[in-house]
C-alpha positions in Angstrom: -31.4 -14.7 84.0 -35.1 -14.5 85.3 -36.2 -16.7 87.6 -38.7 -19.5 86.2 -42.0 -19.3 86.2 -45.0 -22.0 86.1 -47.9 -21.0 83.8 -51.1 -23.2 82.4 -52.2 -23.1 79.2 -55.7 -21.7 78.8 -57.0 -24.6 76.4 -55.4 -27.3 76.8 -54.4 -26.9 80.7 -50.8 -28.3 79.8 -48.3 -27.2 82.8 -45.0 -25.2 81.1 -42.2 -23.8 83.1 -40.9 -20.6 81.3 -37.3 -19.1 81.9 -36.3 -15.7 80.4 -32.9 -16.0 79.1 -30.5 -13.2 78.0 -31.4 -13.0 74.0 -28.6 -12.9 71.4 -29.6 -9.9 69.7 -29.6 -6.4 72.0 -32.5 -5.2 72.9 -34.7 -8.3 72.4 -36.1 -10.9 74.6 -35.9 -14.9 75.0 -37.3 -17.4 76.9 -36.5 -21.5 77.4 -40.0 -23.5 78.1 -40.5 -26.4 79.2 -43.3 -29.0 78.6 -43.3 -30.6 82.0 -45.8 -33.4 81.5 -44.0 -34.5 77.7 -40.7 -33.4 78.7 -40.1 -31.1 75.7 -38.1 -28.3 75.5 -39.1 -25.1 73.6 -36.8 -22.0 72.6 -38.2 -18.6 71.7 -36.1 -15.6 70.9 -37.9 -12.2 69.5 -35.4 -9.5 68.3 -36.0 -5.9 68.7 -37.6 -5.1 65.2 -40.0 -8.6 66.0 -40.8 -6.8 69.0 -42.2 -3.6 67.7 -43.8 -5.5 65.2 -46.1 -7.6 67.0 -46.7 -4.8 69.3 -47.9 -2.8 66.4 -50.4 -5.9 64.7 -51.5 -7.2 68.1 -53.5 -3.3 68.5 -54.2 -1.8 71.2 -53.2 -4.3 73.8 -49.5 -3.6 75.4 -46.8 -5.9 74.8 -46.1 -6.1 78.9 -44.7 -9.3 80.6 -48.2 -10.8 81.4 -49.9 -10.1 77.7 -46.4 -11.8 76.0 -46.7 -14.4 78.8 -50.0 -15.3 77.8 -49.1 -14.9 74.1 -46.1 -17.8 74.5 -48.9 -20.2 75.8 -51.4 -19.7 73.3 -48.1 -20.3 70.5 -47.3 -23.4 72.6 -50.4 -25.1 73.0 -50.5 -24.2 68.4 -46.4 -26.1 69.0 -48.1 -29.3 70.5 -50.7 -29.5 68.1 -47.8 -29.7 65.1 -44.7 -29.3 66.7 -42.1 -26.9 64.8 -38.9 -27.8 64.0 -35.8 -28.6 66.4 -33.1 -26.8 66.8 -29.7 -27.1 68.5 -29.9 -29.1 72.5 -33.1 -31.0 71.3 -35.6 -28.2 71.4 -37.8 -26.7 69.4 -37.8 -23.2 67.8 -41.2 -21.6 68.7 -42.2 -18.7 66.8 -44.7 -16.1 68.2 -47.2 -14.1 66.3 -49.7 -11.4 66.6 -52.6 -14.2 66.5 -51.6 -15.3 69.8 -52.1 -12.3 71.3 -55.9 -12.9 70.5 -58.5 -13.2 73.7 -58.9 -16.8 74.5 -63.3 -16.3 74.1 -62.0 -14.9 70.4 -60.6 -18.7 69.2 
């Protein structure tokens, strides 16, 4: 397990703590978030195939650790807007997609 991070949101300014987990699926990546100021817990888990394809329709920019970190903030600040559903522990499922990987000036 990675060690946890702290990370700001880029519109909203909302403080998350973001722990890589080990995903489910080989090959793949997870992470547990947390809202700190609502207390909420998020879950996000991207297989390999999800992966590749957001790598392929977010273009030209590289899927690294600081573009996907940036990505999972833009989808969280989209969660607290109209949170997703919850899923098992009392979190909720986040899903990521290649919109999030727009520049911030672009919204």
């Amino acid at each position: 397990m990675s060690e946890m991070k702290q990370a700001r949101s880029p519109q909203l300014g909302v403080v998350f703590q973001l722990t890589e987990v080990d995903p489910q699926e080989p090959g793949g990546r997870a992470w547990e978030i947390h809202d700190v100021e609502r207390n909420r817990g998020f879950k996000l888990s991207l297989g390999r195939e999800k992966l590749k394809g957001l790598g392929k329709e977010a273009g030209a920019k590289a899927l690294n650790d600081t573009a996907l970190e940036a990505a999972i903030l833009v989808a969280l600040e989209r969660a607290l807007q109209s949170p997703p559903e919850k899923v098992s522990g009392g979190m909720y499922d986040l899903e990521l997609t290649a919109g999030d990987f727009e520049p911030v000036s672009a919204r």
